[in-house]
C-alpha positions in Angstrom: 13.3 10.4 -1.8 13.8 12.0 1.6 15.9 9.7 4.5 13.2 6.9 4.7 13.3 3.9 6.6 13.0 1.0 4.6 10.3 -1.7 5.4 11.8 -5.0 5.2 9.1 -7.7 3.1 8.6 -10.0 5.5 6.5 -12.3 3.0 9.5 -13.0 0.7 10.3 -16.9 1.9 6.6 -17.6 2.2 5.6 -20.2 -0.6 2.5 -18.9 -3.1 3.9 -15.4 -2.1 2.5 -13.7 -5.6 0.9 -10.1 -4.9 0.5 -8.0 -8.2 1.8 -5.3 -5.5 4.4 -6.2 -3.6 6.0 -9.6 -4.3 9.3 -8.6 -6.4 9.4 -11.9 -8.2 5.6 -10.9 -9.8 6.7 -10.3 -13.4 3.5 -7.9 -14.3 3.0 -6.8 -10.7 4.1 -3.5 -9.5 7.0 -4.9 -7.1 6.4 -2.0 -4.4 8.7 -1.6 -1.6 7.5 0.6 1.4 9.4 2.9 3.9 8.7 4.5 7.3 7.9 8.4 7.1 6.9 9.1 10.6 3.3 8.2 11.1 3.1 7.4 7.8 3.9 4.3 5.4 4.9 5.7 2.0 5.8 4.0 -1.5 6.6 4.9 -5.0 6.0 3.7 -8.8 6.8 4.9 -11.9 3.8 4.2 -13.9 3.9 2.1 -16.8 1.7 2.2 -19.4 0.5 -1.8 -19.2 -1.7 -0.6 -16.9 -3.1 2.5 -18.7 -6.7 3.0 -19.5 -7.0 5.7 -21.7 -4.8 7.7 -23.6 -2.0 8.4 -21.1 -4.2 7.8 -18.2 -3.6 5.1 -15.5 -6.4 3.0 -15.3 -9.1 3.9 -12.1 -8.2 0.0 -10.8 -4.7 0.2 -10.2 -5.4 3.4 -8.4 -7.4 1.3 -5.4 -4.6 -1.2 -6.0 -1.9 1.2 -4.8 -3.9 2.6 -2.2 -5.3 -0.3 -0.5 -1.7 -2.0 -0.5 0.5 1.0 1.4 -2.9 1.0 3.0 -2.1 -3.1 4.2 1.7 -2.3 5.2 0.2 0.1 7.5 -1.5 -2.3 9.5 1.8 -4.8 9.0 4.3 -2.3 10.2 2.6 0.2 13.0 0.1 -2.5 14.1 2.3 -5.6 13.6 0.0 -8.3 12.4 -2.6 -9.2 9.2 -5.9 -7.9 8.6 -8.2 -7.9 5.6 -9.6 -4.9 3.5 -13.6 -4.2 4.5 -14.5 -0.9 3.0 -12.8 1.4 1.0 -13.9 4.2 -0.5 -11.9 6.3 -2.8 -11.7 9.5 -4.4 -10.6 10.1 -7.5 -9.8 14.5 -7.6 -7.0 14.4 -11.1 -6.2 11.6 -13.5 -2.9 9.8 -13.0 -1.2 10.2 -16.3 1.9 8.0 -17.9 3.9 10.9 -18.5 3.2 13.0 -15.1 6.2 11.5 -12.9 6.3 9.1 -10.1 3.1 8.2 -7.7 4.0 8.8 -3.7 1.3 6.5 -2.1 1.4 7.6 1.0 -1.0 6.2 4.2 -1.7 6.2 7.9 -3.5 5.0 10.8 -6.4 7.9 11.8 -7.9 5.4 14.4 -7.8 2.5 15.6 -10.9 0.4 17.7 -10.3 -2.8 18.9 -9.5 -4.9 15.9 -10.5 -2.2 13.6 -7.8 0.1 11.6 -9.3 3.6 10.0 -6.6 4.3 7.8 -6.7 7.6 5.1 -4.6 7.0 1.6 -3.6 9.1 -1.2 -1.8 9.1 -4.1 0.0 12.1 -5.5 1.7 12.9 -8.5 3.7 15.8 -9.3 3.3 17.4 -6.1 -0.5 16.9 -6.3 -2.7 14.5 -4.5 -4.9 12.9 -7.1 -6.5 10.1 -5.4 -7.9 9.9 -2.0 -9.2 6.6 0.0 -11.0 5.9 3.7 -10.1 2.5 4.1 -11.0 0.1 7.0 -9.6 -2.8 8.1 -10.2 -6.3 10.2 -7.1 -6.6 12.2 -5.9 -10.5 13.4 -4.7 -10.8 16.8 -1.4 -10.9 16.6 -1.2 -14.6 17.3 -3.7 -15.4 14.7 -1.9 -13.7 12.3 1.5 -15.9 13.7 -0.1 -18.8 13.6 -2.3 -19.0 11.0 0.6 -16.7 8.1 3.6 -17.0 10.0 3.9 -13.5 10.4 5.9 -11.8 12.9 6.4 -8.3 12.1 8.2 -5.7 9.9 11.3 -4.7 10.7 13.4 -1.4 8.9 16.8 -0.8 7.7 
């Protein structure tokens, strides 16, 4: 891994915190931890084959999993508050495979109007970028998203 920043969680003393993606106490979930690269919000996985489809293939699902959640800690850390996913479509270009070496999710903001975040995704495995996404996002004012989920920002290490 190149000198990253690491994202601190800040949902980790928030009760019902569960997500298959990033809560590290989600036995089956993928426990993801994120880092500043710039612009860019970046993660990595080793995938495991529980979540393979076919033969040595990860499943199409947890690709839109991965993306939409570096995706999410985009909008936590460079926009600091919540939002909601409302459109995302994704490209699949090369199968993920159990055997291919770590996934680099990778994502940033491309624009940003109002209380809507354009962010661009992908994942890439052995050097390659495999899946793409165009996701967009409903952004909370930032007291909403204090008020309402106690959320106050990501800070790094």
């Amino acid at each position: 891994m190149p000198n990253l920043k690491r994202i601190i969680n800040p949902w980790l003393e928030v009760d019902g915190y569960n997500c298959p993606g990033c809560s590290p106490t989600n036995e089956k979930g993928l426990r993801l931890q994120f880092f500043e690269d710039g612009d860019d919000v970046v993660s990595y996985w080793d995938p495991d084959p529980l979540y393979q489809s076919w033969r040595n293939t990860l499943h199409g699902g947890m690709h839109c999993m991965m993306l939409d959640e570096v995706a999410g800690w985009v909008v936590f850390h460079k926009l600091s508050t919540t939002a909601v996913t409302s459109k995302m479509e994704t490209k699949y270009i090369k199968p993920i495979t159990m055997n291919g070496g770590r996934i680099e999710m990778r994502a940033r903001i491309t624009k940003q109007m109002r209380n809507v975040a354009f962010i661009d995704a992908e994942l890439i495995q052995a050097g390659q970028v495999c899946t793409t996404a165009q996701l967009i996002y409903f952004c909370a004012p930032k007291e909403v998203a204090e008020r309402e989920y106690g959320f106050t920002g990501c800070k790094t290490e």
